[in-house]
C-alpha positions in Angstrom: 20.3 -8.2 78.6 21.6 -8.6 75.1 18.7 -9.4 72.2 18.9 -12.9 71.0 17.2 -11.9 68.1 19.6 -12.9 64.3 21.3 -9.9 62.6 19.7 -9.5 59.0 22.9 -8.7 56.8 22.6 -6.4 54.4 24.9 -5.9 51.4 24.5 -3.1 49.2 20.9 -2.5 50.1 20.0 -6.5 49.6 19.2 -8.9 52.3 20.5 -12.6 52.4 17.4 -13.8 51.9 16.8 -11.2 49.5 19.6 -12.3 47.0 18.9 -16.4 47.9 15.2 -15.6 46.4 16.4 -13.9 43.3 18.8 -16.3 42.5 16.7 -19.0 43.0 13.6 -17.1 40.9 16.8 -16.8 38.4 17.4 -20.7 38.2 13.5 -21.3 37.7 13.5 -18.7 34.7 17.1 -20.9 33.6 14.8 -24.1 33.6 12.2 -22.8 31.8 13.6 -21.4 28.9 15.8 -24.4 29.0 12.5 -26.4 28.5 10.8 -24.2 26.4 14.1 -24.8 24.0 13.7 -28.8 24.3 10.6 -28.3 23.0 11.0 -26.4 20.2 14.2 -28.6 19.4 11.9 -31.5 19.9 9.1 -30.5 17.8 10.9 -29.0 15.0 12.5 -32.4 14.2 9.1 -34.0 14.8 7.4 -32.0 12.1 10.1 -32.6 9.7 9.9 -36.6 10.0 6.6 -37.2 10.6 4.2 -34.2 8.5 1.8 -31.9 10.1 -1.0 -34.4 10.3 0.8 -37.0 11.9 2.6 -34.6 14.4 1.4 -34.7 18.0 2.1 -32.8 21.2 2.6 -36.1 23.1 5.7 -37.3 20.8 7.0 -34.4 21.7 6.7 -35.3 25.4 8.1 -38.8 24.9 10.9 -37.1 23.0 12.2 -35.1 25.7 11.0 -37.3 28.6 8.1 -35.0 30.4 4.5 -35.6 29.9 2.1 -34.3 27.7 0.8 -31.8 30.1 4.0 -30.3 30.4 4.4 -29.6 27.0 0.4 -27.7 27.1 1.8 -25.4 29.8 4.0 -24.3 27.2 1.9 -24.2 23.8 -1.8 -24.6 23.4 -1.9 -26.9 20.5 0.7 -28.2 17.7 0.1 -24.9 15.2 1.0 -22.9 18.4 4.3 -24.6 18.8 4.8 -25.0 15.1 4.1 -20.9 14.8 6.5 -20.7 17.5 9.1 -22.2 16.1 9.4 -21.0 12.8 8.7 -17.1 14.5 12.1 -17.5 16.6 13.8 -19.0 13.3 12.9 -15.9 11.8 13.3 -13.4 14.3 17.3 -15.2 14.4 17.4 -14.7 10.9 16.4 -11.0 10.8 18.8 -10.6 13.6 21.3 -12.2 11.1 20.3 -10.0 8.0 20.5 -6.6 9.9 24.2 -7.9 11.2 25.2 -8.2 7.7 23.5 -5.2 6.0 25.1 -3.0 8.8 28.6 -4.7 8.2 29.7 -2.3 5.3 28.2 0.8 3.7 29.1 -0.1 0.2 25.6 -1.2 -1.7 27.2 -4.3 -3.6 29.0 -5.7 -1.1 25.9 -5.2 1.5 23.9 -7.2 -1.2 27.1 -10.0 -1.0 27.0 -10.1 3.0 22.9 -10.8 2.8 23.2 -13.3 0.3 26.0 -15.3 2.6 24.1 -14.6 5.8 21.2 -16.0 4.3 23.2 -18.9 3.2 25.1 -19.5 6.1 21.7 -19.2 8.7 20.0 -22.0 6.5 22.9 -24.4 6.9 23.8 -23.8 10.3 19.9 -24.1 10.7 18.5 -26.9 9.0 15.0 -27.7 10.9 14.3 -23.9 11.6 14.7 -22.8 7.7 13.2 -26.0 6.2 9.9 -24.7 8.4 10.7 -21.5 7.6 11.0 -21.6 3.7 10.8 -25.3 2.9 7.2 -25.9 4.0 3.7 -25.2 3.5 1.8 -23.9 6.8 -0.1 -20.7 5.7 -3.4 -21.7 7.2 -1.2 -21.0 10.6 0.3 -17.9 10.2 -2.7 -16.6 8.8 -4.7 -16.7 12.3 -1.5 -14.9 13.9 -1.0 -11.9 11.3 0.0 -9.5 14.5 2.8 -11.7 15.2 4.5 -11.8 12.3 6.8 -9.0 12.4 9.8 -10.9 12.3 9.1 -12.4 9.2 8.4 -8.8 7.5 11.6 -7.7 8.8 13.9 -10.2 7.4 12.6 -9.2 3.8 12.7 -5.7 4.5 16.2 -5.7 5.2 16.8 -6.9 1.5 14.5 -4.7 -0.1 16.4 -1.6 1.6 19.6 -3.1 0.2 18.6 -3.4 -2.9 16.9 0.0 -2.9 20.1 1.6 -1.3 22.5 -0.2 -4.5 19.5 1.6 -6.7 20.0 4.8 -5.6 24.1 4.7 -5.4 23.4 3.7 -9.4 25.2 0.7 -9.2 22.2 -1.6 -9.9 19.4 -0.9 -12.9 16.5 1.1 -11.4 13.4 -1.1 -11.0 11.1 -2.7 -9.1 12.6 -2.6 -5.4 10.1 -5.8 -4.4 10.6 -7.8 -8.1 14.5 -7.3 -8.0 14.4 -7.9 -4.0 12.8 -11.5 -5.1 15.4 -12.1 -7.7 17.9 -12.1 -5.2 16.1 -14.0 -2.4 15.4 -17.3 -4.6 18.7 -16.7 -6.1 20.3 -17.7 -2.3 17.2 -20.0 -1.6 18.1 -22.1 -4.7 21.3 -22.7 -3.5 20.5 -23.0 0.4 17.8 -25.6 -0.4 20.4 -27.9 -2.5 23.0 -27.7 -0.2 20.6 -29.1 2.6 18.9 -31.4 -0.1 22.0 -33.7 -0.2 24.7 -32.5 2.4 27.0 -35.5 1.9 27.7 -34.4 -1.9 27.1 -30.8 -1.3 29.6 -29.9 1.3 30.5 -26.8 3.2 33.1 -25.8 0.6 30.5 -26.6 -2.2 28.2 -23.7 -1.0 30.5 -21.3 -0.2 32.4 -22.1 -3.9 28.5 -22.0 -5.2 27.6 -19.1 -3.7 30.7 -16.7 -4.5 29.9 -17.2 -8.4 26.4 -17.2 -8.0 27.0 -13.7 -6.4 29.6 -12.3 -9.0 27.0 -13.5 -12.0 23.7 -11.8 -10.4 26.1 -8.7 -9.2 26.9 -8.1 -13.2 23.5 -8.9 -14.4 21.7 -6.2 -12.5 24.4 -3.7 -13.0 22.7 -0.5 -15.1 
């Protein structure tokens, strides 16, 4: 008598029910990181409008429709999420930098392609690089010191730049960190006007801005 018993099919080595469990373990990971992004999109905005004093975990519930308890799954208090926030903003922007300092070997134009990365992150990035570089929250990055790589990074990308144009003798010998600076609040200055007032500063402004700004600070630090 034939066995009633169902066929398990395999495909490649995987069960059915195999593959039905990892893609449903694959939507649940989706959802998550689709939450966790709400609430960084959420809270970023939050801390911008209302300050750090007057930010709270449960605005950021009501923003995004869950409950407060939701939200502490995530992050154990507001300088966790703030931290968090501002450490993916910077581990884009190092991700952005290294792009740029890997598009060309010549040392000028490497210095050039920072400068417009830098630029371009902080206007395509308004909340993130206002947290980033706009604010004052030092008393919450000091208690995470291990996890601040990213934000290392991103300024060590410029200082080997500008060390690389020192030693191709296109830029005056120096201090690698002091010159390093020069540039940084050189595209800073003009990232933090173009988001001061975007509907007199536009796109075009910047970009226009940031070409001259380059060609001036390019022949100053020539040797």
């Amino acid at each position: 008598m034939a066995s009633s018993r169902p066929k398990t099919t395999k495909t490649s080595g995987t069960t059915q029910a195999e593959r039905l469990q990892a893609s449903s373990q694959q939507r649940r990971e989706q959802q998550k990181e689709n939450l966790r992004g709400a609430i960084l999109a959420a809270a970023g905005e939050l801390f911008l409008e209302q300050g750090y004093e007057a930010f709270s975990m449960r605005q950021v519930a009501e923003r995004i429709g869950y409950s407060a308890t939701t939200i502490y799954r995530y992050y154990e208090d507001k300088d966790d999420l703030l931290f968090a926030i501002v450490h993916d903003g910077f581990t884009e922007f190092q991700r952005a930098l290294v792009a740029a300092a890997e598009s060309t070997a010549d040392p000028i134009e490497r210095l050039v392609a920072l400068g417009a990365a830098y630029v371009r992150f902080g206007m395509d990035n308004p909340v993130h690089y206002r947290l980033m570089f706009m604010q004052r929250f030092d008393f919450v990055f000091d208690q995470r010191k291990a996890r601040q790589q990213p934000m290392i990074d991103s300024f060590d990308v410029l200082q080997n730049a500008v060390a690389s144009a020192m030693d191709a003798g296109v830029m005056q010998r120096g201090d690698v960190e002091r010159h390093s600076q020069v540039v940084w609040a050189l595209v800073h200055g003009i990232t933090a006007l173009g988001l001061a007032d975007r509907g007199r500063f536009t796109a075009d402004d910047v970009d226009r801005t940031l070409e001259i700004a380059m060609k001036m600070m390019v022949r100053g630090l020539r040797p």
